[in-house]
N, C-alpha and C positions, 0 to 999 in steps of 0.2 A: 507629486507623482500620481499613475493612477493607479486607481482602485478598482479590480477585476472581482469576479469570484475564481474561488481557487482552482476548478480546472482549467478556463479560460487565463488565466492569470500564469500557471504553472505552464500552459502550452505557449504562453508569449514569451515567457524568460527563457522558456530551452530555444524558443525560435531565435530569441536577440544572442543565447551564446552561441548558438552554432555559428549565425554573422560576426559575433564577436572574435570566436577564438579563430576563423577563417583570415579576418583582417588582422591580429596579432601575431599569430603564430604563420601564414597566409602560406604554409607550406605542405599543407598535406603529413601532419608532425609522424605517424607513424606508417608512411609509404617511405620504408628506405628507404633513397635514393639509389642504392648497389641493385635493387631488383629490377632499376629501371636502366640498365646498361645501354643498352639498345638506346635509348634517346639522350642518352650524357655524350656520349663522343664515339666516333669513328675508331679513333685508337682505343686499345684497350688501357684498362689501370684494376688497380686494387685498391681495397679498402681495408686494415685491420682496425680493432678494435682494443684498446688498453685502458687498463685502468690507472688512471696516471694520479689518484687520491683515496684513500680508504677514512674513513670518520664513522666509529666506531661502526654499527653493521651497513653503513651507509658507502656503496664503491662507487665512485665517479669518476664516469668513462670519456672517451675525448674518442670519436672515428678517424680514423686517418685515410686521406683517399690522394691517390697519387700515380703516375705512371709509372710501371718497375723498369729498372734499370739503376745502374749507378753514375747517374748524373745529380751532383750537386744540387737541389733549386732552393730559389726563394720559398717563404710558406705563406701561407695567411691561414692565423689563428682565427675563427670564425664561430661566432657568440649569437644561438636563438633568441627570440625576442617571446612575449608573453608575461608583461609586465613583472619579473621577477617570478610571478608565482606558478605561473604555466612552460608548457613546453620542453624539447628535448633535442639532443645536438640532431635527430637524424629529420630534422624538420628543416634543413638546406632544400632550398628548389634547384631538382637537377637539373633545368635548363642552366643555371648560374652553376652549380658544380661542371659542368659542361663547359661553360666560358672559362672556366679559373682553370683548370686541369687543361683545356686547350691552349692557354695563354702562359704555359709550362710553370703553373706554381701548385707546389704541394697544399693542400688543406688541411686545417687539424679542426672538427667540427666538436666542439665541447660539452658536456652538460658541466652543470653547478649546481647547489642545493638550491632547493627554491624556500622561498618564503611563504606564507610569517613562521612558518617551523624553524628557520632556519634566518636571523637577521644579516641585515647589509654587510655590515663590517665581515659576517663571517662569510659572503656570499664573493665579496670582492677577496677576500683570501684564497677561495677555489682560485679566483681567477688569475690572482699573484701565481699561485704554486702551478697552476696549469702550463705557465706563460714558462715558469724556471725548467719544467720540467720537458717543455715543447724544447728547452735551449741544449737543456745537459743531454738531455735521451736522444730527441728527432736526428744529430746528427751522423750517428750511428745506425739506429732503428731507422730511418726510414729518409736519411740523405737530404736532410735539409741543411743550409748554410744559416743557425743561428742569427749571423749579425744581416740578415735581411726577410724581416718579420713584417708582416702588414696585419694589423688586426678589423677586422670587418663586425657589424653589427647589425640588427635590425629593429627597431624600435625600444625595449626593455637591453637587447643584445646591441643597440647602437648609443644608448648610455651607457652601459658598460665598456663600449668602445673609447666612446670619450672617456669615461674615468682610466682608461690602460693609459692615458695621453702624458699620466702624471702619479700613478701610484704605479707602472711596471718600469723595474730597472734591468738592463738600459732600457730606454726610451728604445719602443719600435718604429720601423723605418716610415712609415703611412699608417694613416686612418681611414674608414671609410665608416660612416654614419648614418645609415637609411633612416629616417624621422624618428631619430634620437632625442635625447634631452639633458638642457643642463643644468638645469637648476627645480629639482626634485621638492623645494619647499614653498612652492610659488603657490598664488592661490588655485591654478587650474586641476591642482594636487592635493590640497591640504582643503579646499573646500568643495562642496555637493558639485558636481560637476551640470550643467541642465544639459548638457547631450544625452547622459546616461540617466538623469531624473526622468526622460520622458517615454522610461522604459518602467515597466511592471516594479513597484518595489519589492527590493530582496527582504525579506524578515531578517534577522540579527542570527535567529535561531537555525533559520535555514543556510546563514553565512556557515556558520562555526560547525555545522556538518559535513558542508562541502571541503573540511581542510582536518587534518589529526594530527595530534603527537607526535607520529611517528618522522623522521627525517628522512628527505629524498631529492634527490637529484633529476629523476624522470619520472616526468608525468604521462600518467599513461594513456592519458585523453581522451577519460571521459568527460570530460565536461563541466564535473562537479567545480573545480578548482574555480573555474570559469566565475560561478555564482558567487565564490566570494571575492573576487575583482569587481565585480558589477556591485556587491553588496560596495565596497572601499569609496568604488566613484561616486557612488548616490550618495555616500557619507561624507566626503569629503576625507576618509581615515588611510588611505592609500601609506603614506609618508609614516604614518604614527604608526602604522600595524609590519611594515618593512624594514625600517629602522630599529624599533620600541624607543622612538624618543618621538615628542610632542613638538612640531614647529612653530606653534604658537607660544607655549612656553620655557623653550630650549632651542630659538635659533641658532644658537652658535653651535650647538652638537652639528648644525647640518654642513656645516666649514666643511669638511672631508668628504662628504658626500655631491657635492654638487659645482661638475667640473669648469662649470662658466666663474666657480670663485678661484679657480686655481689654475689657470693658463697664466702660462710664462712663458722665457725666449726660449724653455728648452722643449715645450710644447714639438710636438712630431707634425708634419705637414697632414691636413685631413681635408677631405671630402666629403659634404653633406649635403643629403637628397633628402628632400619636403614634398609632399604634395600640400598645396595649399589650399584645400577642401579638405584636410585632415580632420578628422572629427574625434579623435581617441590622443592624440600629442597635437597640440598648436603649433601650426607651420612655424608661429612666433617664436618658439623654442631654439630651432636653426637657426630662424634671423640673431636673435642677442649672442649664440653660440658665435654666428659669425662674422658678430660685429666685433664682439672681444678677439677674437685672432687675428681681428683687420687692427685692433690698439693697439695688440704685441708685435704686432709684424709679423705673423704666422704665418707663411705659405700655404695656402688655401684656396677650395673651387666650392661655390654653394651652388647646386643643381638645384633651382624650384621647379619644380612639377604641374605645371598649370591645369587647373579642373579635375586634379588627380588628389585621391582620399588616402587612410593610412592602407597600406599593405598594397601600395600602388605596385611593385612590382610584381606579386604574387599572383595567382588563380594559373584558370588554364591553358591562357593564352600564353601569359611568359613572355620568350623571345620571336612569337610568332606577332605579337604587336610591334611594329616599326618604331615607335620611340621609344618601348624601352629597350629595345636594341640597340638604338644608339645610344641610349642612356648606358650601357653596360660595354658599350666601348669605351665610350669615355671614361671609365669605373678603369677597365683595364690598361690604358692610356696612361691614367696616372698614376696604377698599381707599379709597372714598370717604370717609369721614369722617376720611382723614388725607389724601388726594389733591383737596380739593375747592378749588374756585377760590380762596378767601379763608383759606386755610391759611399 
């Protein structure tokens, strides 16, 4: 890694998270999307805000955004990305709440407690009770049809994707995956990563400042968290400080955690998007992802991304770039043809 002096050093690591947390979280995390009406859609919608989990002073909120009226629709449950420890539900790109809300489905945009304050198992619990409560409440509150759910993700929020494939009951109608991941205890994970070694190293000390005690659900984004993800990948401790188990000497704690070991026939039909210049998740990740659904017989579409990096659909082009607009038909294509009424 190199070796800067400290202001020089201290000015390249805020540079590498700003890059960082743009290509993670690649949404603009606290530009809500409702203030940008005007470029989400023609027709109008609303947005409420609920608390759909309380842990101890810890409340975790889910947005809901939707067109009013009393029309039944599909929903899609939709999960930010920032490797567990970053980010917040209102970090949706309104060009894509724009498509989703034009292609008549409800959204329910989530936060979850982040990590390491807060470990896996208890993270994928937000996401179980989210999911219960999107089924028992939305279809009263906010007139969604329960039994046609699609759950969407973005890289940290497109593993979690995958893992809803197989720890939420029932089983949702579609997945969709933006350079997601399925197997959390691979070496790209558990050891120094050289993408992120050839950035300033993070001290230990300056890690464990950037995160506290305290438990939360939304980050407020400043940045800090950022430094200790960057500290995780230069260490290789990503896996061990998210979990609190060691993959080196506790494989098998990682069985539950890592959804390429747990597809089966009742796996949900899914969707995953790669850019294969990814430099933060290995486009490789998708591939085995979708090779194991091609064993099971999974119904399945793998989008690669060609010369496209992580958070390829993000910045400020959006859907003013031509392919990812067609990439986000397609997205919507087979949102519908597994969410349609007679499914």
């Amino acid at each position: 890694m190199k070796t800067l002096s400290h202001p020089a050093r201290l000015a390249s690591i805020l540079f590498t998270l700003f890059f960082l947390l743009m290509a993670n979280i690649n949404r603009g995390q606290n530009a809500d999307p409702a203030n940008q009406a005007s470029k989400i859609s023609d027709r109008a919608f609303s947005k409420e805000t609920y608390t759909y989990k309380t842990v101890g002073d810890c409340k975790i909120q889910a947005d809901v955004y939707r067109i009013p009226g009393n029309v039944v629709r599909p929903a899609i449950l939709w999960i930010h990305g920032g490797a567990l420890i970053m980010g917040n539900r209102r970090s949706i790109h309104p060009d894509q709440l724009s498509r989703y809300l034009q292609a008549g489905f409800t959204v329910i945009s989530i936060d979850y407690r982040l990590a390491p304050e807060t470990k896996l198992k208890e993270i994928l619990e937000d996401l179980q009770d989210a999911y219960r409560w999107l089924r028992t409440e939305g279809p009263e509150r906010f007139r969604i049809d329960p039994d046609r759910v699609a759950v969407i993700g973005h890289s940290a929020g497109g593993y979690l994707t995958l893992m809803a494939g197989f720890c939420l009951n029932p089983r949702p109608k579609a997945l969709v995956s933006f350079y997601g991941y399925g197997d959390i205890a691979g070496e790209w994970y558990c050891r120094p990563d050289p993408f992120y070694c050839q950035k300033p190293a993070v001290l230990k000390e300056e890690a464990s400042q950037a995160i506290g005690g305290t438990v939360i659900s939304d980050d407020p984004g400043n940045r800090k968290r950022g430094l200790f993800y960057l500290y995780c990948r230069q260490q290789g401790l990503w896996p061990k400080e998210v979990t609190g188990h060691d993959p080196d000497k506790e494989p098998k704690a990682f069985n539950p955690f890592c959804p390429i070991r747990n597809v089966s026939a009742t796996y949900p039909p899914t969707m995953l998007l790669h850019g294969d210049k990814d430099t933060d998740v290995p486009f490789q990740q998708s591939v085995e992802v979708s090779r194991e659904l091609e064993r099971h017989q999974i119904t399945h579409q793998f989008i690669a991304m060609k010369d496209r990096g992580h958070g390829f659909d993000g910045g400020r082009d959006g859907m003013k770039d031509p392919e990812i607009a067609r990439t986000f038909d397609r997205v919507v294509t087979f949102l519908r043809s597994h969410l349609a009424a007679n499914q």
